[in-house]
C-alpha positions in Angstrom: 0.0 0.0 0.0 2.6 2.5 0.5 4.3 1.5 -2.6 1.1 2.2 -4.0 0.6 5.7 -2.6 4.2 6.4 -3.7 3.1 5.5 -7.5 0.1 7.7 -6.9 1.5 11.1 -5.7 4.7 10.4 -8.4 2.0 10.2 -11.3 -0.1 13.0 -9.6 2.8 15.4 -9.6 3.9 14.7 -12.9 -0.1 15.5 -14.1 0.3 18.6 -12.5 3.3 19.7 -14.7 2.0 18.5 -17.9 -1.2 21.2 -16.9 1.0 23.6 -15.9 3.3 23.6 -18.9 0.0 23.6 -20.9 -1.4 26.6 -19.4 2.1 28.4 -19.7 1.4 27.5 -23.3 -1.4 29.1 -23.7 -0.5 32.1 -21.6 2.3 32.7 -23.4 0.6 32.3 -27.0 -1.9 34.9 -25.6 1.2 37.2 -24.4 2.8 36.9 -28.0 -0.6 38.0 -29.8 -1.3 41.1 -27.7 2.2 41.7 -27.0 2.3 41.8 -23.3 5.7 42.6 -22.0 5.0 42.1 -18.5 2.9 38.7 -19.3 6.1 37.1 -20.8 7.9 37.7 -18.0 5.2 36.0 -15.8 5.3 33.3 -18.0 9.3 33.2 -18.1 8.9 33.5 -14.2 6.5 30.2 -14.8 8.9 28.4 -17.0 12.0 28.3 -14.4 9.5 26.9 -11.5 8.5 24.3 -13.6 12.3 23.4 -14.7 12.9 23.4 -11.1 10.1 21.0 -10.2 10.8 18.6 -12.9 14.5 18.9 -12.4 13.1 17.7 -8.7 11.3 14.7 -10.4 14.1 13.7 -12.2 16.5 13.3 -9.2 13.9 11.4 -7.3 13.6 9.3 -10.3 17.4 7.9 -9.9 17.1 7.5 -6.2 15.6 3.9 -6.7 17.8 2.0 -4.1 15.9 0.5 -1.5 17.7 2.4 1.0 17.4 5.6 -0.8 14.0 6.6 0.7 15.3 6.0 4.6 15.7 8.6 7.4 19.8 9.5 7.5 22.6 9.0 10.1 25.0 11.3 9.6 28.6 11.3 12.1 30.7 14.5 11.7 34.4 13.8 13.3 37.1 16.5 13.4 40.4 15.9 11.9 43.7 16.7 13.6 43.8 20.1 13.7 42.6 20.7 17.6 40.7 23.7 17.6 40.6 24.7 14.0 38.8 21.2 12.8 36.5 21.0 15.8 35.1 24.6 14.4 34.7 23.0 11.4 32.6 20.2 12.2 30.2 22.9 13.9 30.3 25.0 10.4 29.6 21.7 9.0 26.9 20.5 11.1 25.1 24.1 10.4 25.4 23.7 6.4 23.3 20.5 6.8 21.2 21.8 9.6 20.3 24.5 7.2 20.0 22.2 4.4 18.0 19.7 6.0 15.5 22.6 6.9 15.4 24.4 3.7 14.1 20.9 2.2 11.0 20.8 5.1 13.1 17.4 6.8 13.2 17.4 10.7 16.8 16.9 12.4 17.8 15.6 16.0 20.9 15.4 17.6 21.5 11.8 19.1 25.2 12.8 20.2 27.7 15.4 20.5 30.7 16.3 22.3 31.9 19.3 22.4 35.6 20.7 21.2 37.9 21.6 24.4 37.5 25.8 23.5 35.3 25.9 20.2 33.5 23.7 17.6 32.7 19.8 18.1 35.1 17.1 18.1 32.1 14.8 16.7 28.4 14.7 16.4 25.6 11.9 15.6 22.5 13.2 13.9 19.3 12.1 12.7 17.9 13.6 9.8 14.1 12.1 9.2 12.6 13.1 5.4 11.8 11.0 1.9 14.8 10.6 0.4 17.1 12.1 2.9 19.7 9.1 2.6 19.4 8.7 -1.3 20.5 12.5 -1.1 23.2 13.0 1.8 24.8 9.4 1.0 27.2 10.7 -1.8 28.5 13.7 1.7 30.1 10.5 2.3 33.8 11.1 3.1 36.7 13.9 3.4 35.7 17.4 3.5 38.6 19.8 3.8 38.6 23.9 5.0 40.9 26.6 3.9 40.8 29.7 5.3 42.3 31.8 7.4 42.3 30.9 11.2 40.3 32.9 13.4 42.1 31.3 16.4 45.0 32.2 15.2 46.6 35.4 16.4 48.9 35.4 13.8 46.4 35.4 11.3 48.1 32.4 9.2 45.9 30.3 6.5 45.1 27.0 8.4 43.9 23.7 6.3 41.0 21.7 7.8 39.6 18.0 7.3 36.5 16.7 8.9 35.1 13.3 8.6 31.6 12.7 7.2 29.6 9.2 7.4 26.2 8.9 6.2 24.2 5.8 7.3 20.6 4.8 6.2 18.8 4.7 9.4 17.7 0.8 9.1 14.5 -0.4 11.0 15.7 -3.5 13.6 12.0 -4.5 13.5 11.4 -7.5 11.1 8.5 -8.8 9.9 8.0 -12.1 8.3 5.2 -12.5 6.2 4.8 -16.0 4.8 2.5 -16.7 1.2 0.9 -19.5 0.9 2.3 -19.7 -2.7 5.5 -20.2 -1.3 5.0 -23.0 0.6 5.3 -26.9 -0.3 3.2 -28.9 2.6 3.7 -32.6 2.0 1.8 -34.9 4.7 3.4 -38.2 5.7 2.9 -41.3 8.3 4.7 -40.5 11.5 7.6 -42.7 12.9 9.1 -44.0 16.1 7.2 -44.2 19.0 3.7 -42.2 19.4 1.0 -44.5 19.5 -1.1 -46.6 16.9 -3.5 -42.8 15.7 -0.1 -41.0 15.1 1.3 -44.4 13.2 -1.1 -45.2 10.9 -2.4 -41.7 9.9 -0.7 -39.1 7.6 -0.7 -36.4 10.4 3.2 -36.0 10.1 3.7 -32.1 8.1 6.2 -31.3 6.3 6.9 -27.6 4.9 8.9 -26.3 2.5 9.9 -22.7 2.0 10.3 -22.3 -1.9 12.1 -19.2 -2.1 14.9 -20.2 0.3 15.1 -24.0 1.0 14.3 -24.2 4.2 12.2 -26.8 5.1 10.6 -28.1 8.6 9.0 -30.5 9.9 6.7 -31.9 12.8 5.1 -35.4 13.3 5.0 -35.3 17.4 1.3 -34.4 17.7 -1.9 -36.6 16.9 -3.0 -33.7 14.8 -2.0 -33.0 11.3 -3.4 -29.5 11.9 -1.7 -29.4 15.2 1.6 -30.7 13.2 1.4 -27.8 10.7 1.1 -25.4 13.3 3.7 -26.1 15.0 5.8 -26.7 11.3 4.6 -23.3 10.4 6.5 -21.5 13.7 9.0 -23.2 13.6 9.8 -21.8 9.9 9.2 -18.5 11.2 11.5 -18.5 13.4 14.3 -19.8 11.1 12.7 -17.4 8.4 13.2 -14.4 11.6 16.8 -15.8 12.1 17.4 -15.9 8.1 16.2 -12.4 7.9 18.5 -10.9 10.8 21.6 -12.2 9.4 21.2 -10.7 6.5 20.5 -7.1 8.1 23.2 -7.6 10.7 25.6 -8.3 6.9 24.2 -5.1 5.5 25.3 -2.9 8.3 28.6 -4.6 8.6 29.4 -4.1 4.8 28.1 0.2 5.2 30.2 0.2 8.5 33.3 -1.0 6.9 32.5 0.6 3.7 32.9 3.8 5.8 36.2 2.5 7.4 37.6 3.0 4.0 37.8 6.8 4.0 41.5 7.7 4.7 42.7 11.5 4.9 44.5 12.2 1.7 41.3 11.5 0.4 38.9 14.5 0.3 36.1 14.4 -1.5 35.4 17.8 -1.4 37.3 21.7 -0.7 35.5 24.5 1.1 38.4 27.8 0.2 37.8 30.8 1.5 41.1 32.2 1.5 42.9 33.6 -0.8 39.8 33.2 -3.1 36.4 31.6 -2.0 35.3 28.4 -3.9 34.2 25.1 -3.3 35.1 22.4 -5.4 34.0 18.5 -5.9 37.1 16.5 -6.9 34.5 13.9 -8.0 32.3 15.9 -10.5 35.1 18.6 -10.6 32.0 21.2 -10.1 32.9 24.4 -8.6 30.7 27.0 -7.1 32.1 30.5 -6.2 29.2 31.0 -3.9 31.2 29.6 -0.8 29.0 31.4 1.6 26.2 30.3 0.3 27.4 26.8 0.0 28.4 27.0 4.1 24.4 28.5 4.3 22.9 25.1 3.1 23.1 25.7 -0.4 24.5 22.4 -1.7 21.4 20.9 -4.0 23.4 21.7 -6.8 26.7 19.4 -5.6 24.5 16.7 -4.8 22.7 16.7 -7.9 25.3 16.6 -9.8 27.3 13.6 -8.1 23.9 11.8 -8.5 23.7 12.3 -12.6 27.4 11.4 -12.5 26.6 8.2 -10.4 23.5 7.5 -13.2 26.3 7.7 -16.1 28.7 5.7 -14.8 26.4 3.1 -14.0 24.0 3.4 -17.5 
């Protein structure tokens, strides 16, 4: 059902830019014929909202990992550096503080502790939205600061590195829903000891879990019903075991994926001295807007990694 409702409001939005691209149409064919200045603008005004909100639908579009729609872990560490990277893990945390509220998501911090005089030496936080994990997960790695110190009274241009790791907040609960479809019940005579009912009747159960293998059995109780019962938990339970092994893997494999980062490996400059730029050596974008980058401004260097990430795996 919520893959459903999904469908449903994608569909529903893309509707609602076909309209509105139709009724720019039209508005601007009227603007053309009576030569309304200040109507083409509107309708200008029109066109980049729409290329905005279908630029929106396309990114959505290539989040299609099952882990893209999750809420978002993100752990800020500080560098060496002392003072100077534990001030930029607090610049960092406010970028995607005011990133995460620009896009309507909520945030919490789950743990911080404080640098010795300024800044953070690392922080945990929670960022709960759609999509907040397919988004953040390329922040993954090395970000480094140039500027000069303001801790330094020599006022000497200081290089920063701060750690980022993005994890998809993964629900422990697990829920084992069993189709009939996928089940192979063979009945059987019962052996061994039990009594001449369970002997001579076919009340023995045995079940078979197509899609894995598993298969279980139970020929203790007089009942077949009773048997398959019983059969039926106890494939659950192996199902349940099956099920956490393989989410107990999946966080091993991110957590050691993340163990990979090393610090001659930034992923992305902040400068702000002696010119300001920020640069991904990834996608090799750079935006002179450093400010506004360090403001929450950094749609346009994720979206970009993301259309790289499409090529290079199309």
């Amino acid at each position: 059902m919520q893959e459903k409702r999904r469908l449903e409001e994608t569909t529903e939005t893309w509707k609602q830019q076909k309209e509105k691209l139709e009724e720019l149409q039209l508005f601007f064919e009227l603007a053309v014929e009576e030569e309304d200045t200040t109507a083409l603008r509107e309708v200008k005004q029109g066109l980049n909202g729409l290329q905005k909100g279908i630029k929106k639908l396309e990114i959505d579009a290539l989040l299609n990992n099952s882990d893209d729609r999750l809420n978002t872990i993100m752990e800020i560490h500080a560098g060496a550096g002392g003072t100077e990277a534990q001030d930029w893990v607090e610049m960092l945390l406010r970028m995607y503080l005011r990133w995460a509220e620009k896009r309507g998501f909520r945030t919490r911090l789950m743990d911080i502790l404080p640098g010795d005089e300024a800044g953070i030496k690392n922080i945990t936080l929670l960022i709960e939205g759609e999509y907040s994990y397919g988004y953040l997960k390329g922040e993954n790695g090395i970000h480094r600061l140039i500027r000069i110190s303001p801790f330094d009274v020599s006022g000497r241009r200081h290089t920063s590195f701060a750690a980022v790791s993005v994890y998809p907040q993964v629900s422990d609960e697990i829920k084992i829903d069993i189709k009939d479809t996928d089940l192979r019940i063979e009945t059987f005579r019962a052996s061994g000891p039990g009594g001449q009912h369970v002997n001579k009747t076919e009340s023995a159960i045995r079940i078979t879990h197509l899609p894995t293998g598993i298969s279980v059995q139970c020929q203790n109780e007089k009942s077949q019903h009773r048997n398959k019962e019983i059969a039926l938990m106890i494939l659950k339970s192996r199902l349940y075991d099956l099920e956490k092994e393989k989410k107990e893997a999946k966080k091993k494999a991110i957590y050691n994926a993340q163990k990979e980062i090393g610090w001659g490996n930034q992923i992305r400059s902040y400068i702000l001295h002696p010119y300001k730029l920020v640069k991904d050596h990834r996608t090799q974008v750079e935006i002179k807007r450093a400010e506004s980058v360090l403001d929450g401004d950094i749609d346009g260097l994720i979206e970009t990694y993301l259309l790289k990430q499409k090529d290079q795996t199309a």
